[in-house]
C-alpha positions in Angstrom: 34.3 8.6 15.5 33.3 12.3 15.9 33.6 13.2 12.2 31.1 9.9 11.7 29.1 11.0 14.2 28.9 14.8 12.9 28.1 13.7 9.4 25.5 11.4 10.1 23.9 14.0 11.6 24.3 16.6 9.1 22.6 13.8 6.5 20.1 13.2 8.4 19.3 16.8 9.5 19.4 17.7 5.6 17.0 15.0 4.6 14.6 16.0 7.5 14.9 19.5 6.9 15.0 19.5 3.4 17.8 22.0 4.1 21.4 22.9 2.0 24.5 21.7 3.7 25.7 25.2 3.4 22.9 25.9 5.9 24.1 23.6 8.2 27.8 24.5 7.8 27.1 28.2 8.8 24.9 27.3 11.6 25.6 28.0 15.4 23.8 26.6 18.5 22.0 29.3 19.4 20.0 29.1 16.0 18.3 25.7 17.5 15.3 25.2 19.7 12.5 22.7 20.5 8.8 22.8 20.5 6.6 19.5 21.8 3.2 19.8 20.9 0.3 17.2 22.3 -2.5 16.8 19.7 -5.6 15.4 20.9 -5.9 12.5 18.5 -2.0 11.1 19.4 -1.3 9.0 22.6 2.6 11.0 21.7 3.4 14.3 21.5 5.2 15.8 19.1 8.9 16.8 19.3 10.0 19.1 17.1 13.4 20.9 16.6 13.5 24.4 14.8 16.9 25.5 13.4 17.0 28.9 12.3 18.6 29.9 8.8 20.0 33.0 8.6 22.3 32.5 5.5 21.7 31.4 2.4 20.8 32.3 -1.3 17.0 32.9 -0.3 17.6 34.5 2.9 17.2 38.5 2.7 15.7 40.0 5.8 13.2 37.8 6.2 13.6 34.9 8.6 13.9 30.9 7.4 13.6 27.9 9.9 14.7 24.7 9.0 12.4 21.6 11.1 12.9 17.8 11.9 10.8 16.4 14.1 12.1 12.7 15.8 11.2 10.0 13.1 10.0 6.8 13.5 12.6 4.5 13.2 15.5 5.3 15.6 18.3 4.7 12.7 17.0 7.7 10.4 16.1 10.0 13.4 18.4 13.8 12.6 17.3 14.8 16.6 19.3 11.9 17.9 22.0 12.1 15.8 22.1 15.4 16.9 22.0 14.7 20.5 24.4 11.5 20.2 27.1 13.8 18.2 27.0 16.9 20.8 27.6 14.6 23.8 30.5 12.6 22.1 31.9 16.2 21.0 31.6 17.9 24.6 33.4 14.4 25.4 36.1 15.1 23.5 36.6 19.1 22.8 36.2 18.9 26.9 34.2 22.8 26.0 31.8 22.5 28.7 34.3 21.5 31.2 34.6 23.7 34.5 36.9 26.2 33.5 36.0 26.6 29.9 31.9 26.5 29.8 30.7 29.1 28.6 28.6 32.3 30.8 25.5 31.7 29.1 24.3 34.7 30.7 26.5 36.4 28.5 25.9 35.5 24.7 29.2 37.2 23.4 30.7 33.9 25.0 28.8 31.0 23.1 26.5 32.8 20.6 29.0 32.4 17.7 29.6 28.3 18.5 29.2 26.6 15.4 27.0 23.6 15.4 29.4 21.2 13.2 33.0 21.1 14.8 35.9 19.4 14.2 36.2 18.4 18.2 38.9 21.2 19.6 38.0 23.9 21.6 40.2 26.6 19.7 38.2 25.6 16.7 34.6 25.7 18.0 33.5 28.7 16.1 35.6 28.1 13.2 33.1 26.8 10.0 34.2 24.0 8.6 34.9 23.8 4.8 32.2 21.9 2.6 34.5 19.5 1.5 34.6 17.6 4.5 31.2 16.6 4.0 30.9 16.5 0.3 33.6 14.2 -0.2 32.7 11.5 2.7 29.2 11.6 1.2 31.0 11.4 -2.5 32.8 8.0 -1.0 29.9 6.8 0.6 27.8 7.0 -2.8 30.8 5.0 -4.7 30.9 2.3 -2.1 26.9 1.8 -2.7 27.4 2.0 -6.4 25.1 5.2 -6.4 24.7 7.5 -9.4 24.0 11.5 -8.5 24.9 14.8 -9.7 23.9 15.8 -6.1 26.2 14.9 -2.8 26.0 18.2 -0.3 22.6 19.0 -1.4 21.2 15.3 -2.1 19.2 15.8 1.0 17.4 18.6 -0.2 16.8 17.4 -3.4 15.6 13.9 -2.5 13.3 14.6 0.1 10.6 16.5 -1.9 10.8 13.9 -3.9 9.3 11.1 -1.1 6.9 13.9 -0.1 5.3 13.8 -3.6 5.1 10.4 -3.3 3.5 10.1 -0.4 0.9 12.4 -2.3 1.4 15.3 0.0 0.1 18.6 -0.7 3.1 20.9 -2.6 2.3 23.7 -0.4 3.2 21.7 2.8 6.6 20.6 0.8 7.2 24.3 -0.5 6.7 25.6 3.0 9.1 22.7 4.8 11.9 23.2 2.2 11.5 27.3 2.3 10.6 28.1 -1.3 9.5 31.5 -2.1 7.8 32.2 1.4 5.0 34.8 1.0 4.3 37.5 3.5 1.8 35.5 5.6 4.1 33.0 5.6 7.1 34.8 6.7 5.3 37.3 9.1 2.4 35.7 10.3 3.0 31.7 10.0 4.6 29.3 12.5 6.5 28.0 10.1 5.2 24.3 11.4 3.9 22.2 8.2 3.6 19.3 10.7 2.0 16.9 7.9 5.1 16.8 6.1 7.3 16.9 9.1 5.3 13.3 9.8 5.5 11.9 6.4 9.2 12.7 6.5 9.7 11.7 9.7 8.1 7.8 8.6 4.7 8.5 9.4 1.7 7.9 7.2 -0.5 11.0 6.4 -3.5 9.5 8.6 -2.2 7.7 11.1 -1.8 8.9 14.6 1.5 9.3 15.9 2.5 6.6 18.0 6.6 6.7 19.0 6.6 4.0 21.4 10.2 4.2 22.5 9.8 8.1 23.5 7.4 6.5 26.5 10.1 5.0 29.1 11.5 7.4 30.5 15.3 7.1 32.4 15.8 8.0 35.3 16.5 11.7 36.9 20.0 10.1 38.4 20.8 8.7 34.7 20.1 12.0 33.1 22.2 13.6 34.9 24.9 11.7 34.0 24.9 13.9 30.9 25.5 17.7 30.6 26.3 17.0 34.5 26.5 21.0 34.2 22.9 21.7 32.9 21.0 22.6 35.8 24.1 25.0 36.9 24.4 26.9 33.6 20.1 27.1 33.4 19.7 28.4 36.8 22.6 31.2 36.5 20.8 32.4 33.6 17.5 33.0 35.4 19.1 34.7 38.2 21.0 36.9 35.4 17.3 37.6 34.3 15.9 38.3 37.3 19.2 40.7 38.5 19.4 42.8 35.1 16.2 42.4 33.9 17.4 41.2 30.4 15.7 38.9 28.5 17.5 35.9 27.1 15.2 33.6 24.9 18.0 32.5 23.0 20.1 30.9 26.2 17.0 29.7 28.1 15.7 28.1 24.5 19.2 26.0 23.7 19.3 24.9 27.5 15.9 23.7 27.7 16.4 21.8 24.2 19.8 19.9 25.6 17.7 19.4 28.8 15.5 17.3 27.0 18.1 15.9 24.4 19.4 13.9 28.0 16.2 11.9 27.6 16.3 11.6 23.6 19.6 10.5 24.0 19.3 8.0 26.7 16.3 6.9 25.0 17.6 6.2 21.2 20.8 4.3 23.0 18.4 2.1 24.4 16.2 1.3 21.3 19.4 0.9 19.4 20.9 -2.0 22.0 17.2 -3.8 21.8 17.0 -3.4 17.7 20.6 -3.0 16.7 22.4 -5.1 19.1 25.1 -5.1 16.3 25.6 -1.7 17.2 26.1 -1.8 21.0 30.2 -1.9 20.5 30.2 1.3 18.8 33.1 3.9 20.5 29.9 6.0 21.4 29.1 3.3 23.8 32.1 3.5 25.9 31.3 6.7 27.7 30.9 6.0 31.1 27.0 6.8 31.4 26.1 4.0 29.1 28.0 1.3 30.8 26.7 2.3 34.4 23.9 -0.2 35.8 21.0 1.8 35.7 21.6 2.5 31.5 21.2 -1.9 31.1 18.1 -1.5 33.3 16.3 1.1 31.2 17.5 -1.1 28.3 15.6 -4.2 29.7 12.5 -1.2 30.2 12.7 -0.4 26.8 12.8 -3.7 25.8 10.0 -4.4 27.6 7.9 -1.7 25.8 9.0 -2.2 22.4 7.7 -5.4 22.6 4.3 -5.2 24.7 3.0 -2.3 23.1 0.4 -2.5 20.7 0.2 -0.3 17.9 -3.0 2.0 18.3 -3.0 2.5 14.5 -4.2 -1.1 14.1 -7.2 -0.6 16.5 -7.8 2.9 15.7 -11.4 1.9 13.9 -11.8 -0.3 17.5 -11.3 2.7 19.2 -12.9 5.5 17.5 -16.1 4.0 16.3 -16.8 0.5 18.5 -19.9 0.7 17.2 -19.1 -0.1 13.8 -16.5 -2.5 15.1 -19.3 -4.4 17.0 -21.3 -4.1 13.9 -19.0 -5.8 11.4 -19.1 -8.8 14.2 -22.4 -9.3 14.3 -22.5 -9.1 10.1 -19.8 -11.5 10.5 -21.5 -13.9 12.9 -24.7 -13.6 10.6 -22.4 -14.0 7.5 -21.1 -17.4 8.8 -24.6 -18.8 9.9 -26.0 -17.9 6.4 -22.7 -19.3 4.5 -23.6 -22.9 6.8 -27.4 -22.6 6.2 -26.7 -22.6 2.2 -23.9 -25.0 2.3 -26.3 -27.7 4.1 -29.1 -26.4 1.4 -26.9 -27.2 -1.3 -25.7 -30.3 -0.4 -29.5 -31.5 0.3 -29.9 -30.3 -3.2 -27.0 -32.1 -4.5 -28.2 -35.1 -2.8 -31.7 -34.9 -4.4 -30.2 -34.0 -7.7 -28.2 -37.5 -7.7 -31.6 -38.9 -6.6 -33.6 -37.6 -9.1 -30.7 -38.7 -11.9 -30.7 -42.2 -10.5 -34.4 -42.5 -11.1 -34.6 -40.7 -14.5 -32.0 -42.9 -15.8 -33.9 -45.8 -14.7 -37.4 -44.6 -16.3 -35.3 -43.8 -19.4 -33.8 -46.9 -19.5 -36.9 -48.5 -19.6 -38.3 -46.1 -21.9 -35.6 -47.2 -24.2 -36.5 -50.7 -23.9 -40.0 -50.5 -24.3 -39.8 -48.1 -27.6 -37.3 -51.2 -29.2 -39.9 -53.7 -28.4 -42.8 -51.6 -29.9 -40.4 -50.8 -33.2 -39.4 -54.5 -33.5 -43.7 -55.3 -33.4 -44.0 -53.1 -35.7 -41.5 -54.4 -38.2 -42.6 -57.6 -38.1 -46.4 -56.3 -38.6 -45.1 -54.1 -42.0 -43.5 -57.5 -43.0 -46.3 -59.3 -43.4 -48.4 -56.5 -44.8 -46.2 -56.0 -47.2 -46.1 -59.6 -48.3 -50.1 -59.5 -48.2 -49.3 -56.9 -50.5 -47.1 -59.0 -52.9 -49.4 -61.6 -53.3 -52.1 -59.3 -53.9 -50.5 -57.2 -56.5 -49.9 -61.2 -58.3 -53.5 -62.0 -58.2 -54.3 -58.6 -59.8 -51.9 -59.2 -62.4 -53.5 -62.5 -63.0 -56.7 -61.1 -62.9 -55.6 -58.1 -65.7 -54.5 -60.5 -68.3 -57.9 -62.3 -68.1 -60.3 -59.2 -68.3 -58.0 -58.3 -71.2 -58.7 -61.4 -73.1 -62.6 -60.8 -72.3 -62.5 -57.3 -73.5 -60.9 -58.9 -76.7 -63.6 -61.6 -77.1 -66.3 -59.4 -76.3 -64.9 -57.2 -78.9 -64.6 -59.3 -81.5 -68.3 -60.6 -81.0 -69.6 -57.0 -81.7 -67.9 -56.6 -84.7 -69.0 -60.1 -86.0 -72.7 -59.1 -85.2 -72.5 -55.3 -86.2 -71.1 -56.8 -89.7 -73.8 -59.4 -89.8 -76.4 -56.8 -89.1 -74.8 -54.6 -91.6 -74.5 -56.6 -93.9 -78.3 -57.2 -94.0 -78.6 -53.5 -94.9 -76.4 -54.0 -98.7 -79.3 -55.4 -100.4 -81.0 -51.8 -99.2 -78.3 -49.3 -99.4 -76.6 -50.3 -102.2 -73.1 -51.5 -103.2 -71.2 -48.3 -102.2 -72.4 -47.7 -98.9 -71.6 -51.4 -97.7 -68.3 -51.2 -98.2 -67.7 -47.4 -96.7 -69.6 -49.5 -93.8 -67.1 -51.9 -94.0 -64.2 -49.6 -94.2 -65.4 -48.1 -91.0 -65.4 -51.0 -89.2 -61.9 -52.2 -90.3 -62.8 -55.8 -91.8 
C-alpha cells in the first residue's frame, strides 16, 4: 500500500510541478512549505505548496522552487496524495512515535529526512533508487497500452504541453517548470506563476476559483486524531525560539504545512467516500481516524455541500454586472412580445393571402370563360364574312368574263368603223397609203 501511495504522489507532484523525478527523489521535508493566498475576486483561497529544489542539472547557486497548488478534482490533487501518503507512512515507519520523533528544535535530527521512503525508520534518510519509480510507471504505461520514450520525467514533459493548450502564456510555463530563470526572477520574484498553477491544477484561465470541498471543515477533535503529536512538537519549538533566540523558519514552516494537511486530509477522504465510493475499502481507510463516528458525520457534511453548492462561475455575469443581467431579461421579455406580435401579423397575412387567391381565382376563372365566349363570337362572325367573301369574289369573276367580252365587241366595232372611214380616204391618198393604213390596223 505505501509504495502505491508514495508513487501516486510522486506522479502527481511531477505533473503539478512540472518537476524531474530526480528532484523529488533527492528531496527532504524540510524543503516543503505552504502559502494560502485570498484573492479578492475568489469565494476560495488559494493553497499552495512550495518544494524547494536544491539539486539538479539547472541548479547552481541560485535557488529553484517546485509549486502545486490543490486541483480541482480530488483524484488528480499532488497536495493530498502528499498528505494521504505521509500519514499512512508515519503509520507504519511508527517515526513520529514517542520515543523516536524527532527535536524539531534541533534540525541535525530531521533536516536530512527524505520525503519519499520506503516505510522503516533506519531508512528514512536513505534516497531511494530511481528504479523504483521508473519501472512501476514503465508497468503502468504497458497495462494502458501507452507509447513514451518518457516514464520518470513524463510528468515534466507532459505538462507544458496541456499548458500550451490551454493557450497560456510561455513565460508563466517557463517560470512554473524553472527554465533558464533570469536574475529578477531568481532574486527578486516569488516564484508564484499562479495562472498556470490554476490551469494545471483544472481551472480555466478566467474563472474564479471555486473548491467547494475545501469549505467544510472537520472538527478540532477529528484533527487531532492525526499527527496526535503536532501541537507538542510546534509549541517546543517556539519556546526553543524564545529561550535561545534562534530562528527556525524551516521547523515552524513544515509544522504549520502538516497542521493544515490534518484538514486536507480529512477533507479529500471525505470527497473521495461521496464521489468514489468504490474507493472507500482501500487499506488507507482502515486507520482508526477514519472509521471513528465523527469522520461518517463530516462525510454526510461534505456530502451535503458537494451537492447544494452552486458553482459561482455559472452566475458570475449575475453577480458582477446585474445590470446587464436584468438587461438581457427585459430584451428577452421584449424579444418574445415582438416574436408573438409578428407571428399573429403573419398569420393574418397568410389568411388574407388565401383570401385574396380564392377570389382571384374566381375573377380569373370567369375571365377565362368570358374571353372563350367572345373568341367563339368572333369565329362564327369571320365565318360568314368570309363566305360573304366567297360569293363575292364568284360574282366578280362572273362579272370579269362579261366586261371582257364587251371590251372585245367594243373593239372590234372601232376597227370596223376606223376601216370604213379609212377606207373613204383610198380614192384620196392613193393605192399605197391604203394599204400601209391597212397594215397598221392589222386587217
Amino acid at each position: 500500500c505505501l509504495p502505491s501511495l508514495r508513487n501516486r504522489f510522486m506522479f502527481l507532484h511531477c505533473y503539478s510541478g512540472v518537476l524531474r523525478h530526480e528532484v523529488m527523489l533527492h528531496g527532504e521535508l524540510s524543503d516543503m512549505l505552504e502559502i494560502v493566498h485570498q484573492r479578492k475576486r475568489d469565494p476560495h483561497p488559494l493553497f499552495i505548496m512550495v518544494m524547494q529544489i536544491t539539486t539538479g542539472k539547472t541548479v547552481n547557486d541560485k535557488r529553484q522552487y517546485g509549486h502545486c497548488m490543490r486541483h480541482k478534482q480530488v483524484s488528480r490533487c499532488a497536495i493530498g496524495a502528499f498528505e494521504v501518503y505521509l500519514l499512512h507512512r508515519f503509520h507504519v515507519s511508527h517515526e513520529m512515535d514517542d520515543g523516536r520523533r524527532p527535536d524539531f528544535r534541533e534540525n541535525g535530527t530531521w533536516y536530512e529526512d527524505k520525503i519519499l521512503t520506503d516505510g522503516s525508520y533506519k531508512n528514512r534518510k536513505k534516497e531511494m533508487q530511481k528504479k523504483s519509480y521508473v519501472d512501476m510507471i514503465r508497468k503502468v504505461f504497458k497495462k494502458l497500452r501507452m507509447v513514451a520514450s518518457h516514464f520518470g520525467h513524463w510528468g515534466r514533459v507532459s505538462a507544458p504541453v496541456e499548458l500550451e493548450f490551454a493557450e497560456l502564456s510561455p513565460e508563466l510555463i517557463r517560470i512554473l517548470g524553472n527554465w533558464d530563470p533570469k536574475m529578477q526572477e531568481s532574486r527578486y520574484s516569488t516564484k508564484l506563476p499562479t495562472a498556470a498553477l490554476r490551469v494545471i491544477a483544472g481551472f480555466e484561465q478566467d474563472e474564479v476559483h471555486w473548491n467547494p470541498r475545501t469549505q467544510p471543515q472537520p472538527p478540532q477533535s477529528l484533527r487531532r486524531c492525526i499527527f496526535p503529536w503536532l501541537e507538542d512538537a510546534l509549541n517546543s519549538v517556539f519556546v526553543a525560539i524564545d529561550e535561545d533566540g534562534i530562528q527556525r523558519p524551516t521547523a515552524v514552516a513544515t509544522l504549520r504545512l502538516w497542521e493544515h494537511l490534518r484538514t486536507v486530509v480529512l477533507q479529500d477522504a471525505a470527497a473521495i467516500f461521496v464521489q468514489h465510493q468504490e474507493r472507500k475499502n482501500h487499506t488507507l481507510f482502515r486507520l482508526p481516524v477514519f472509521q471513528k463516528p465523527e469522520f461518517m458525520e463530516f462525510v454526510e457534511t461534505m456530502k451535503n455541500c458537494l451537492d447544494k453548492q452552486e458553482d459561482p462561475n455559472e452566475e458570475k455575469i449575475d453577480r458582477v454586472l446585474p445590470s446587464v443581467v436584468r438587461r438581457f431579461d427585459i430584451l428577452e421579455s421584449k424579444f418574445e412580445d415582438t416574436a408573438k406580435t409578428i407571428a399573429g401579423d403573419i398569420r393574418e397575412l397568410v389568411d388574407e393571402v388565401r383570401k385574396g387567391a380564392a377570389a382571384t381565382q374566381r375573377h380569373l376563372s370567369e375571365k377565362f370563360i368570358e374571353m372563350g365566349r367572345d373568341l367563339a363570337a368572333g369565329l362564327e362572325e369571320n365565318d360568314a364574312g368570309l363566305k360573304e367573301n366567297v360569293a363575292g369574289l364568284k360574282e366578280n369573276a362572273v362579272g370579269r368574263k362579261n366586261t371582257t367580252g364587251l371590251k372585245e365587241n367594243t373593239a372590234a366595232r372601232g376597227l370596223e368603223m376606223e376601216w370604213r372611214r379609212r377606207r373613204k380616204g383610198t380614192y384620196w391618198g392613193g393605192w399605197r397609203d391604203t394599204w400601209w393604213t391597212i397594215g397598221e390596223l392589222g386587217v
